[in-house]
C-alpha angles and dihedrals in degrees: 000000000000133000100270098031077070099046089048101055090042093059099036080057105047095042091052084056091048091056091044091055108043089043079050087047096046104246135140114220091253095057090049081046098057090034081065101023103239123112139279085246099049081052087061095042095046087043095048088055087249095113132046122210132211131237101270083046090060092042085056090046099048097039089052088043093051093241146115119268085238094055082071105043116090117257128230090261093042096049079045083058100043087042096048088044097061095051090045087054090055101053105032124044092195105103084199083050100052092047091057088048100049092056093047097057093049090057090043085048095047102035 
């Protein structure tokens, strides 16, 4: 996997777990904006995947969600399933085919 394959799916991960727990905690992207002191926009961005953010930046996050720093970080399975979905995206159009073959290749993967 390249560089930025990698960067992409890190931060595709961790921005998909940023969105689940501030929805979980409540917030709208502007509070957990101003909680951090980034925009709305940049809340979009870093949720989207688009952005990346910097240490001090997950210790905000973290801190204003009511979590741990590592609750937001990608685990080993799900960077396997980022990683996995990128390349899927890039062989098969079919957004229900990708998806079958996403979770095929996790229990193959697992088993």
């Amino acid at each position: 996997m390249s560089d930025s394959s990698l960067v992409t799916s890190v931060n595709s991960v961790f921005g998909a777990k940023l969105r689940e727990l501030r929805k979980t905690s409540g917030l709208t992207q502007a509070d957990l904006g101003d909680a951090v002191h980034l925009s709305r926009t940049a809340i979009t961005n870093i949720e989207s995947g688009n952005q990346g953010v910097t240490l001090e930046v997950l210790y905000l996050f973290a801190e204003a969600l009511k979590a741990q720093p590592a609750d937001l970080l990608p685990t080993n399975a799900e960077m396997l399933g980022g990683t996995l979905a990128i390349k899927v995206r890039g062989l098969v159009s079919n957004p229900l085919d990708q998806a079958a073959l996403i979770n095929a290749l996790i229990s193959t993967k697992r088993g």
